[in-house]
N, C-alpha and C positions, 0 to 999 in steps of 0.2 A: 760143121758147126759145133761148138763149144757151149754146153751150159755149164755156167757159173754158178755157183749158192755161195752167197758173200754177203759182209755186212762190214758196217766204216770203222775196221782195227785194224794195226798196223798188216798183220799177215794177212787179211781179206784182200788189202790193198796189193799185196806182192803178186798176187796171180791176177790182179786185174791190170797193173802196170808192165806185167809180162805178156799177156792179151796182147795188149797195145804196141808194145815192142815188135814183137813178130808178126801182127798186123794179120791173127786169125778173127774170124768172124766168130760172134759170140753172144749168145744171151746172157743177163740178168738175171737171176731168182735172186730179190734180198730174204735173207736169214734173221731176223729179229732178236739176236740173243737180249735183251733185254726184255723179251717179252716169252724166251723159255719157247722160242721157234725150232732151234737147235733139236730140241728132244722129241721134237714130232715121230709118229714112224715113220713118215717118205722122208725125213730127211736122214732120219739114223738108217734105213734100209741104202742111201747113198754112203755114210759113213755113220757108223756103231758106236763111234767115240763122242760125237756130236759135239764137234769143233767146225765152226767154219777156218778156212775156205775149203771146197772141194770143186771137183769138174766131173762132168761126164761128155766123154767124145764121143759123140752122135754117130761118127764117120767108123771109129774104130771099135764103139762099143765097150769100152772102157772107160770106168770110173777109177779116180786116184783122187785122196783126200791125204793132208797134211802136206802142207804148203810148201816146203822143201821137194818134195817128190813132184808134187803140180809142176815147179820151175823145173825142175830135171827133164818132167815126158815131154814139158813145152819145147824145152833146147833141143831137144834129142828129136822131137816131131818133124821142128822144123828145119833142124842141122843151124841153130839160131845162136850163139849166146853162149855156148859152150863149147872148150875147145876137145879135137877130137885127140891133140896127142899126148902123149901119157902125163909128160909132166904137169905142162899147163892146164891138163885136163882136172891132175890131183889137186891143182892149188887151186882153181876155181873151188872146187869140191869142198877144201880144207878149209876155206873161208865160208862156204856156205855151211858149214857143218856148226863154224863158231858160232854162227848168226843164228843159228839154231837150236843150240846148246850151251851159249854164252848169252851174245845180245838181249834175245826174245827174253829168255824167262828174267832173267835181272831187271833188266829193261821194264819188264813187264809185273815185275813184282813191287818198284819203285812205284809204277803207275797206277797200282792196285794201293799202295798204302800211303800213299801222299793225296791222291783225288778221291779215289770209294770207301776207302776202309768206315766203318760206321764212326771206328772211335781211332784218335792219333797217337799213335805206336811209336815213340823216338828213337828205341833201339832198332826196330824196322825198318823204318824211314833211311837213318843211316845207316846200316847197314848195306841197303840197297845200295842207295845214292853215292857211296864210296864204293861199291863194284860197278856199280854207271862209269863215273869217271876214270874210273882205272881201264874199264873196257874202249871209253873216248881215248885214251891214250895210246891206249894198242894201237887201234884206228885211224889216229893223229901219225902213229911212226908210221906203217904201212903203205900212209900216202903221204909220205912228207918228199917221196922222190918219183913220184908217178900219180897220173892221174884220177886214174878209178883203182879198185883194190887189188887187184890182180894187174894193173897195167893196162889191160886191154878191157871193154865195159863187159861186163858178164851177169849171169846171175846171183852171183856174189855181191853184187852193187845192186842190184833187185830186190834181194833178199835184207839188208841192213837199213836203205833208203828210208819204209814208212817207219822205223823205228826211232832211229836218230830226227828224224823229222818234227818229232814232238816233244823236242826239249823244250822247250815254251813251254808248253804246257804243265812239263813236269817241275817247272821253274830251275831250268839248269840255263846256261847260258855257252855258245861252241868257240869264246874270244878266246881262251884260252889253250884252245884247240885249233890253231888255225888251218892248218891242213885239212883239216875234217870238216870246221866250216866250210873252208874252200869246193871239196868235195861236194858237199849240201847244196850251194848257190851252184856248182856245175850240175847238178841232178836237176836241181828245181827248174832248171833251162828246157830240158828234154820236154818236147809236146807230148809223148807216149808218157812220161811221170805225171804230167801235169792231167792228162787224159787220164788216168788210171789210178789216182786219187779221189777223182771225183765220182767213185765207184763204190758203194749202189749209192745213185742221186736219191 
């Protein structure tokens, strides 16, 4: 058994939609970041940096926090998701690493200064919003000849998924991007994406 400490942002979503995937069993703790849940001490005693997501595996007794790593032990636990030989193993890897070091924070810095910022920053906004699309592009080539990012679905498509997902909201639009929408409408298909979004209810 798996406990989860999550809350509805995109990377809370990547380890509940990888849950799903691999079809372990699993509890729920939601994490209230908007209510400064995060900084409790049982939950910084879980993780010190006081980020959601984390897990703790009940079975092995092992706690992993930062949601790249969650996807890593999940693939590796269940021999799920990730390939085991050298090459295909790095580009899985290499694209999770963008999504982690590219996607998330741009992505996420866009979504901080167009929705929450108190007051509206134009040189921010744009900023972001032209590293948004530029990174849609990458994403556009990568799958302009294969179906998921890697070719075969991985954690790499786990990992990008609730990000891209909320161009709506960030008022971007993916017509321009068609490969990458196409990617999007083939994710939103998956009943484990569609299960693993709607986490914590």
């Amino acid at each position: 058994m798996i406990d989860l400490y999550t809350f509805t942002t995109p990377n809370g979503r990547k380890a509940s939609i990888m849950l799903e995937e691999v079809g372990l069993p699993y509890n729920v703790h939601k994490i209230d970041i908007t209510k400064g849940e995060q900084f409790t001490p049982e939950f910084m005693a879980i993780n010190p940096n006081s980020k959601i997501p984390a897990i703790v595996d009940r079975e092995s007794n092992i706690t992993v926090f930062e949601s790249g790593a969650i996807l890593i032990y999940l693939a590796e636990k269940t021999g799920k998701l990730l390939p085991t030989d050298t090459k295909n193993r790095f580009q899985v890897l290499e694209w999770l690493m963008f999504q982690m070091g590219s996607v998330g924070p741009m992505f996420g810095q866009l979504n901080h200064f167009k929705n929450f910022a108190p007051s509206k920053i134009d040189y921010a906004i744009a900023r972001y919003e032209k590293e948004t699309l530029r990174l849609y592009s990458v994403l556009d080539t990568q799958l302009a000849n294969q179906e998921f990012i890697c070719g075969n679905y991985s954690i790499a498509d786990i990992a990008t998924y609730p990000w891209v997902a909320i161009y709506e909201f960030q008022g971007l639009t993916l017509d321009n991007h068609p490969n990458l929408k196409r990617w999007v409408e083939t994710m939103q298909q998956r009943p484990a994406v569609q299960e693993g979004m709607k986490v914590p209810s």
